[in-house]
matplotlib code that plots the C-alpha trace (Angstrom):
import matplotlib.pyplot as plt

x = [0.0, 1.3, 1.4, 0.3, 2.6, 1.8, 4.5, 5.1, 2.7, -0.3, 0.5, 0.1, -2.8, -4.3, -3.9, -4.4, -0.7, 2.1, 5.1, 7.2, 5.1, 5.2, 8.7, 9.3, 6.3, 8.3, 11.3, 10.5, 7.9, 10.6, 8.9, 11.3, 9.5, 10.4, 12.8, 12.9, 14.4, 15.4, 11.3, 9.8, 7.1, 5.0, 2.5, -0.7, 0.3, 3.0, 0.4, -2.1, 1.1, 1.6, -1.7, -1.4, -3.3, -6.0, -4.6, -3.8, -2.7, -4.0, -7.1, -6.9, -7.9, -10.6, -8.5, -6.4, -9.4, -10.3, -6.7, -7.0]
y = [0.0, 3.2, 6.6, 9.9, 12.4, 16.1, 18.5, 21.9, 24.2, 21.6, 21.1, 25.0, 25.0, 22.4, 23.6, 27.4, 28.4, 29.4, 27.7, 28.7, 28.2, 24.4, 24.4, 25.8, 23.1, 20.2, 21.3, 21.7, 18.8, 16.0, 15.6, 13.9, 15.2, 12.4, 14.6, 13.8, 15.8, 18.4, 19.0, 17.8, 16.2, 14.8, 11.5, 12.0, 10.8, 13.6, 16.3, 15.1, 15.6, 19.3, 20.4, 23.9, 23.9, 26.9, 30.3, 32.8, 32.1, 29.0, 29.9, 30.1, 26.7, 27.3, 26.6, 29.3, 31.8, 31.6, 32.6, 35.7]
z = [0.0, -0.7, 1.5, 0.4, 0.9, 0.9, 0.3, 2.5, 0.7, 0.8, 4.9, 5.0, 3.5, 5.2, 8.6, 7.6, 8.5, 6.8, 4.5, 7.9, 10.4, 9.2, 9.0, 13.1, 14.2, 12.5, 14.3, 17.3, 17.4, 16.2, 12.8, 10.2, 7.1, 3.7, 1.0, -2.7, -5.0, -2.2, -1.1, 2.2, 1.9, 5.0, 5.7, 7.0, 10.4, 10.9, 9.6, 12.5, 14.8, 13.3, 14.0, 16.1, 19.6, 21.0, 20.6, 23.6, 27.4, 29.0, 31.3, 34.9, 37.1, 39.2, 42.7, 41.1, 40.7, 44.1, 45.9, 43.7]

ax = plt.figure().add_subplot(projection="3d")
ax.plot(x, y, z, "-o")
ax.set_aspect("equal")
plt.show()
């Protein structure tokens, strides 16, 4: 069976970030991307593993509310 592989601009696209934004979350997520011909291309698998979490600061616990 054969993988689909989706290069750098399709990943972008995918997950609504940019070409450089992919390139920071694969390196600093420890995502080998496949390279053929001098492009990265990625698996399906590592594009679940790229996708970006919530935006903006973590909200406060409520234990952590209360000692306010």
């Amino acid at each position: 069976m054969q993988q689909q592989l989706f290069s750098t601009a399709e990943v972008a696209a995918k997950l609504g970030v940019s070409m450089g934004r992919v390139s920071h979350l694969t390196t600093h997520r420890g995502i080998k991307p496949v390279v053929m011909a001098g492009r990265r291309f990625y698996t399906n698998e590592d594009v679940t593993k790229m996708r970006p979490g919530r935006n903006g600061r973590p909200r406060l616990s409520k234990k952590a509310r209360r000692s306010e």
